[in-house]
One Martini backbone bead per residue (centre of mass of N, CA, C, O) as a GRO file, in nm:
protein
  100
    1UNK     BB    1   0.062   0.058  -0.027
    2UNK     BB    2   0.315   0.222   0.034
    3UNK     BB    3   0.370   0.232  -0.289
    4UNK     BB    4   0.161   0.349  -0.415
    5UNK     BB    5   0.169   0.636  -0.285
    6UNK     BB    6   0.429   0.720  -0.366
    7UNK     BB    7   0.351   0.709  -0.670
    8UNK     BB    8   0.123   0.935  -0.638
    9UNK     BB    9   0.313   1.164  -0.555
   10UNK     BB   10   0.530   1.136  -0.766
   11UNK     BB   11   0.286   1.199  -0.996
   12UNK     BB   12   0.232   1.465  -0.926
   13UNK     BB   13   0.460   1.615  -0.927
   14UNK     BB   14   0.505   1.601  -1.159
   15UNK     BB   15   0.265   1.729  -1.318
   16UNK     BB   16   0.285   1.974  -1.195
   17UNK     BB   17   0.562   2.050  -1.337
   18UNK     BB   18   0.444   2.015  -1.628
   19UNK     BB   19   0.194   2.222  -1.593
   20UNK     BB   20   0.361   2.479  -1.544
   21UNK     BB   21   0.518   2.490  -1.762
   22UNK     BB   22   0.319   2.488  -2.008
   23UNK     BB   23   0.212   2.735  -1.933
   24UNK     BB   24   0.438   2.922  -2.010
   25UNK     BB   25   0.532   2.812  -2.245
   26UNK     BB   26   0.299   2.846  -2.421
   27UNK     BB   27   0.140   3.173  -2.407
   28UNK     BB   28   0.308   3.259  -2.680
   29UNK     BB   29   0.157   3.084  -2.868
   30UNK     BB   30  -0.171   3.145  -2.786
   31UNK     BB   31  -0.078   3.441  -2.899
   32UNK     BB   32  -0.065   3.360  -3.180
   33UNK     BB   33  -0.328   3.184  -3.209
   34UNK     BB   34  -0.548   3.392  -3.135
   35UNK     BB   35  -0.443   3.628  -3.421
   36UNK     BB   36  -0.484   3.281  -3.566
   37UNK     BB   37  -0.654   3.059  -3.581
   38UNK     BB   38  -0.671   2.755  -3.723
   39UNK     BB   39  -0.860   2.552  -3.528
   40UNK     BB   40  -1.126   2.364  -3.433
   41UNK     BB   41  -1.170   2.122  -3.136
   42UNK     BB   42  -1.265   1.816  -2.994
   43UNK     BB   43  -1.166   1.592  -2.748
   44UNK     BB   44  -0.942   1.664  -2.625
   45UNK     BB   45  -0.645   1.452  -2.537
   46UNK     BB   46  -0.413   1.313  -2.313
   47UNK     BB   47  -0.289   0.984  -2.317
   48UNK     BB   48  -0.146   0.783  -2.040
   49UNK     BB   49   0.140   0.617  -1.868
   50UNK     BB   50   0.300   0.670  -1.511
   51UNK     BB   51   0.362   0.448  -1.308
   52UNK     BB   52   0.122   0.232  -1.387
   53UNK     BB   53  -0.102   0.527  -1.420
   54UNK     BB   54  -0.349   0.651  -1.549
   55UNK     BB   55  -0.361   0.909  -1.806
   56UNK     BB   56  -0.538   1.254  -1.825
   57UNK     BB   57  -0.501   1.532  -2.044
   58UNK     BB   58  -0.650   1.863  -2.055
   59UNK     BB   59  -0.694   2.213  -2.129
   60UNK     BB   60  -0.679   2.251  -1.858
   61UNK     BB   61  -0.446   2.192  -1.724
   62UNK     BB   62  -0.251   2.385  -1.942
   63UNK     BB   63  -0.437   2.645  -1.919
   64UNK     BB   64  -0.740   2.632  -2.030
   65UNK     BB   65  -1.043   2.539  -2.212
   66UNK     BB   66  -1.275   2.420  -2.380
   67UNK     BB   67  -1.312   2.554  -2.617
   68UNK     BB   68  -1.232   2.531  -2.930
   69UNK     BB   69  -1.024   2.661  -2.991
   70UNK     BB   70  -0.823   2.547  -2.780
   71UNK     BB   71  -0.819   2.248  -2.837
   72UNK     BB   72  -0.667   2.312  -3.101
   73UNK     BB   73  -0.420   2.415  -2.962
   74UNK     BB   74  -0.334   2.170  -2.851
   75UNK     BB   75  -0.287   2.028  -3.045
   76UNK     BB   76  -0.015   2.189  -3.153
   77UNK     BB   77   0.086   2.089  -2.832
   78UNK     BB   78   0.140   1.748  -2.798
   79UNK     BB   79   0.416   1.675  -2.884
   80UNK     BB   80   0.556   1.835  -2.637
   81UNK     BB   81   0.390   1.670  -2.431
   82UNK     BB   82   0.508   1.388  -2.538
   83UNK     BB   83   0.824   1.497  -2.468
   84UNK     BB   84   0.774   1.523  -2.148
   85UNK     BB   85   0.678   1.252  -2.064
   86UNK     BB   86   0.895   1.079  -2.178
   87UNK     BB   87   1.118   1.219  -1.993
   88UNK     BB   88   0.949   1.065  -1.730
   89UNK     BB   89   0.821   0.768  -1.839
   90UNK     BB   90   0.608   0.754  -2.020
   91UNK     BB   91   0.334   0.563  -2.188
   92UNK     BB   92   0.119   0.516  -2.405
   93UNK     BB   93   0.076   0.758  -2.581
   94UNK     BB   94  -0.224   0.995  -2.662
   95UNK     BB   95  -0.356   1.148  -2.895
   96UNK     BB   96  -0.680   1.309  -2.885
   97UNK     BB   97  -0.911   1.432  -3.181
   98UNK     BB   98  -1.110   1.693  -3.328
   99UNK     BB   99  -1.221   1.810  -3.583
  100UNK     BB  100  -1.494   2.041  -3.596
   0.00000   0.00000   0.00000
């Protein structure tokens, strides 16, 4: 039981800090993207597993709406935001969206 509570401490402090990470990191890209955005999309979000226990990241976690326009821009950073939960050892990682 004991090891289930550290893993999901553990899980937690990562996604936090990766979490405020991408609010910061996207915030320029979010600037530039409202100014022209791309396009609407519905039911995103980054499905992944991380020290064994799954886990989805939809647009509010990184600081966005649910808005379709928000929801499009996750699609343009979610290749980033898998590239920084592999670099945590996150398995299994699934971007999905829908362009709406």
């Amino acid at each position: 039981m004991k090891e289930k509570t550290d893993i999901s401490i553990l899980n937690q402090q990562i996604l936090d800090a990766l979490k405020s990470k991408w609010k910061a990191e996207f915030a320029e890209k979010k600037e530039e993207w409202d100014k022209n955005p791309g396009w609407p999309a519905k039911l995103v979000k980054t499905k992944f597993v991380l020290n064994g226990v799954k886990y989805s990241l939809f647009p509010t976690d990184i600081g966005l709406t649910h808005d379709c326009w928000d929801q499009g821009f996750m699609e343009t950073v979610q290749a980033d935001i898998s590239k920084d939960l592999e670099e945590y050892g996150a398995v299994d990682i699934h971007s999905i969206g829908f362009i709406d």
